[in-house]
C-alpha positions as a printed Julia matrix, in Angstrom:
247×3 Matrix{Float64}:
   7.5     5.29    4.5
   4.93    7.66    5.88
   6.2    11.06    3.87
   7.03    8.68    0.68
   5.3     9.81   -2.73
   4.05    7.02   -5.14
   4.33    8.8    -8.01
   8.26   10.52   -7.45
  10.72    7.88   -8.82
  13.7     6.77   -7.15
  15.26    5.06   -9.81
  16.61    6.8   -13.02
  16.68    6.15  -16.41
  19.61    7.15  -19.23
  19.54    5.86  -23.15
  21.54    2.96  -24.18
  21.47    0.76  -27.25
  18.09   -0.87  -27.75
  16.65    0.39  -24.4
  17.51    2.17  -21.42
  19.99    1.7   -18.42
  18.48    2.29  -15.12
  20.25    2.99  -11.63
  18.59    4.09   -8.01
  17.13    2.2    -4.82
  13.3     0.58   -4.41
  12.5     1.22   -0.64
  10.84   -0.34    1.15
   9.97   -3.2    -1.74
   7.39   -6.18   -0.83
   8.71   -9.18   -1.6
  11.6    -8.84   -2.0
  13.6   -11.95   -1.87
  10.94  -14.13   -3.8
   9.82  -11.58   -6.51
  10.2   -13.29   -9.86
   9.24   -9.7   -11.81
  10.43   -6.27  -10.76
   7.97   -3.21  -10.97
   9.36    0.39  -10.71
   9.08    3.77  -11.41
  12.2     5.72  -13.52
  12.25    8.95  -14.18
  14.49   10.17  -17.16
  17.26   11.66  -16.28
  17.35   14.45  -18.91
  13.48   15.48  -19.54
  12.39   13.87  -16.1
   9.53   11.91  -17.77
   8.56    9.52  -15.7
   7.9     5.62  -16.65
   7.1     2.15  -15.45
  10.0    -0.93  -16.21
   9.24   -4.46  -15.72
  11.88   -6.95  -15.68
  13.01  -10.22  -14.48
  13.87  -10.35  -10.6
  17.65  -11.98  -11.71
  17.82   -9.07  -14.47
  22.26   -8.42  -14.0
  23.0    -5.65  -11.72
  19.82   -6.21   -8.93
  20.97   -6.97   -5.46
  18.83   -6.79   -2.71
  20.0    -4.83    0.81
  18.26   -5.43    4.16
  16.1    -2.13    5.29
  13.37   -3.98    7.52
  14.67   -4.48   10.92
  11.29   -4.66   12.8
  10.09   -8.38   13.46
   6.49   -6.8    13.01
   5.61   -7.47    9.09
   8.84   -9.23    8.41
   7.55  -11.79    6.31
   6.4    -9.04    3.88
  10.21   -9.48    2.82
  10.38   -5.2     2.85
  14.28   -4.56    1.58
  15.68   -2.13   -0.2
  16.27   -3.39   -4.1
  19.2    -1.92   -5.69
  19.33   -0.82   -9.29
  23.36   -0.65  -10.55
  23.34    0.11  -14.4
  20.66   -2.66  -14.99
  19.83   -2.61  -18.88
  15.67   -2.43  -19.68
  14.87   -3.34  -23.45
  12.73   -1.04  -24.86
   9.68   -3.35  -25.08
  10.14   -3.57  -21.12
   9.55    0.17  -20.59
   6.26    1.86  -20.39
   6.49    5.76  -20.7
   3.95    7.51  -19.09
   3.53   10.11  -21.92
   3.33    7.77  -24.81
   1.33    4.65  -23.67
  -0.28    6.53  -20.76
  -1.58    9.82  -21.34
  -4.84    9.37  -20.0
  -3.26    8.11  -16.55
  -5.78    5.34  -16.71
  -2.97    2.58  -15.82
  -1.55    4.33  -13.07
  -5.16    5.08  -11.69
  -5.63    1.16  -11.65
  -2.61    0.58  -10.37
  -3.66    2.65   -7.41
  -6.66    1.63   -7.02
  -5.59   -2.19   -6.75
  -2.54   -1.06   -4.37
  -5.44    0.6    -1.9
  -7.8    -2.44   -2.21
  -5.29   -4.85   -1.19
  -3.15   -3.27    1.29
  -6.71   -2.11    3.33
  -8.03   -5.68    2.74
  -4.56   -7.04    4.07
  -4.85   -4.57    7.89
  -8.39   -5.33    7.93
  -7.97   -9.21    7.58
  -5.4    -8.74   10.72
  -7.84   -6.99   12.63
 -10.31   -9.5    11.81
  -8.18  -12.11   13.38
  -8.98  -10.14   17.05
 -12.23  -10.49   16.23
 -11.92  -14.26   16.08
  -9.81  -14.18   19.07
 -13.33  -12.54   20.66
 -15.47  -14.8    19.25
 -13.29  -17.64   21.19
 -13.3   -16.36   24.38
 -15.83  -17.58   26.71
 -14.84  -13.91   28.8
 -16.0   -11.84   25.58
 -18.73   -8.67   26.15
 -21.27   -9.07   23.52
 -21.1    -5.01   23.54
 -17.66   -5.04   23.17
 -17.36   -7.74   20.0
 -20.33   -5.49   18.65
 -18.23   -2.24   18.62
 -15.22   -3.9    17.07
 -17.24   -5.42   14.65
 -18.75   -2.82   13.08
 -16.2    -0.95   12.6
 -14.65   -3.97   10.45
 -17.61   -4.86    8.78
 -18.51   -1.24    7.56
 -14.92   -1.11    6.35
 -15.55   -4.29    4.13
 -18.58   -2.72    2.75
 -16.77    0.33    1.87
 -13.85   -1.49    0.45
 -16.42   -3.57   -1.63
 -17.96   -0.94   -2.88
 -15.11    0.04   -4.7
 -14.32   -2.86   -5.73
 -17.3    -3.46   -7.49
 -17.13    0.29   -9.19
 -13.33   -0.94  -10.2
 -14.73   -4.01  -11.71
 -17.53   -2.29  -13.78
 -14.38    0.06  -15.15
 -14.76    3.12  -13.32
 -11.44    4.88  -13.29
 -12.29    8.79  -12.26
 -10.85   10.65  -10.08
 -13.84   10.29   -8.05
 -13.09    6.75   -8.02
  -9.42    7.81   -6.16
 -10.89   10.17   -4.05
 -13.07    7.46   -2.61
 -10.11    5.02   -2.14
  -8.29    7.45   -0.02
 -11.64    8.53    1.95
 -12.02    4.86    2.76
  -8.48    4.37    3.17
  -8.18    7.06    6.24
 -11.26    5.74    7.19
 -10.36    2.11    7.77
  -6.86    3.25    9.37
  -8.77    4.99   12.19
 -11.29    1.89   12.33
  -9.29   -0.67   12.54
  -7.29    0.57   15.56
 -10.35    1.31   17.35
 -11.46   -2.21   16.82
  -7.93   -3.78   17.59
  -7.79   -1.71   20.8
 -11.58   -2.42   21.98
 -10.71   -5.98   21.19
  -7.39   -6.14   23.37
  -9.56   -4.53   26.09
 -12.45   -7.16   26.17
  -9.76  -10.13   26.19
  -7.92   -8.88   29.09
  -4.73   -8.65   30.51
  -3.81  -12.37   31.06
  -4.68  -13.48   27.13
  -2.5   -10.47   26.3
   0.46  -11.62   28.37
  -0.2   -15.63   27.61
  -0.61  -14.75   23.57
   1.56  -13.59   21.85
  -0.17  -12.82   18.03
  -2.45  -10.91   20.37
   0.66   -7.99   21.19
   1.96   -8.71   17.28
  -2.04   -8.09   15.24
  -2.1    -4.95   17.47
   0.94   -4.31   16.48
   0.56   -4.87   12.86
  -2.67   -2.52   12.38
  -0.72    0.22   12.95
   1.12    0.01   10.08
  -1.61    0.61    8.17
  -1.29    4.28    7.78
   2.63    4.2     6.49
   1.96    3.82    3.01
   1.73    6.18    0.44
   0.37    8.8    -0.01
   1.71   10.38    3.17
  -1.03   11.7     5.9
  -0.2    14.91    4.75
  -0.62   15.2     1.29
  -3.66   12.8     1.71
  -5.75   15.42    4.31
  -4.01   18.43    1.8
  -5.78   16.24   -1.05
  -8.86   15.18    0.43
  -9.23   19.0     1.61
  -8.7    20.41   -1.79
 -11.13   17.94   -3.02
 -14.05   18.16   -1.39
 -13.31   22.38   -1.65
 -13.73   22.15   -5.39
 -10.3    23.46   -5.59
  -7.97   20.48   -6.73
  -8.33   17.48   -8.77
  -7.15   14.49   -6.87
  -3.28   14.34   -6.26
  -1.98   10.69   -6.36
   1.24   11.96   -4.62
């Protein structure tokens, strides 16, 4: 997950009668098992244009394969959806070229993906701040250097939200998502870490969501982009030398 590209379809797309058939593998894919609407990427397999299908969940020719074997994030229902000459009506297929030129969809579509998935790891590490709050052992110090670091990340991650919601879709817009994105990653394991400290070794031992939220933060930096081509973005960015690379 933490080298996989957004934007590089794994799933591919041939003509057929009224629409297109599609075949390849959706890994890791959230929800999984309870989806009632598929959302992919295809790329063509001639011209390699790339799309956006969505379909019914019991569309014939989706099975679902198990890929998550950590307990940590299980309910997240994180498979591997398998795509096995599943027909896609025309009026289900979006190609990028045609009714996206612009690349204002898949900008929002980015955009909402960053907003929620920081929101998600920084409502986890908010739960150790709770745990703080409840424990009559808790530094004052220590809660105060674990909470800032989540409650500047919630201003940051408002902030775009409320640029989002007032229709800004620039690239300046995107760079600022994965600015805040990095930023929160490092923040929140600070704060989970400073917040294990201050509750000690015996609420650590006697509780367990205390092990699994540390746990869980860390995933926060395994979704695309990768590291790499964020800091290689991010770089060229602020550089002046590259437009902002939703890779």
């Amino acid at each position: 997950m933490s080298a996989a590209s957004a934007f590089k379809p794994t799933v591919t797309a041939r003509p057929a009668d009224g629409g297109v058939l599609v075949n390849g593998r959706k890994q890791p894919c959230s929800l999984s098992a309870t989806m009632d609407l598929l959302t992919a990427s295809v790329a063509d397999e001639e011209s390699g244009r790339r799309g956006v299908i969505v379909i019914p969940a019991a569309t014939e020719g989706i099975t679902i394969e198990r890929f998550w074997d950590t307990h940590i994030l299980a309910a997240a229902q994180s498979d591997t959806v398998v795509l096995k000459d599943v027909f896609v009506p025309s009026e289900l297929l979006f190609w990028n070229d045609v009714d996206d030129p612009a690349g204002q969809h898949e900008k929002t579509g980015y955009v909402w993906f960053g907003l929620l998935i920081s929101a998600t790891y920084l409502g986890a590490a908010s739960l150790l701040l709770e745990r703080m709050l409840q424990s009559p052992k808790t530094n004052a110090m220590l809660y105060s250097e674990a909470a800032c670091e989540i409650e500047s990340a919630m201003a940051a991650l408002e902030g775009i939200a409320r640029a989002f919601d007032a229709g800004d879709r620039s690239d300046e817009l995107s760079a600022r998502v994965l600015f805040v994105r990095e930023a929160i990653r490092h923040g929140i394991r600070r704060a989970a870490g400073t917040a294990v400290d201050a509750l000690g070794g015996i609420t650590f031992i006697k509780s367990p969501d205390i092990a699994y939220l540390l746990a869980a933060v860390q995933a926060a930096g395994f979704h695309p982009p990768s590291r790499r081509a964020t800091a290689d973005t991010l770089y060229a960015y602020h550089a002046g030398t590259g437009a902002v690379a939703l890779t």
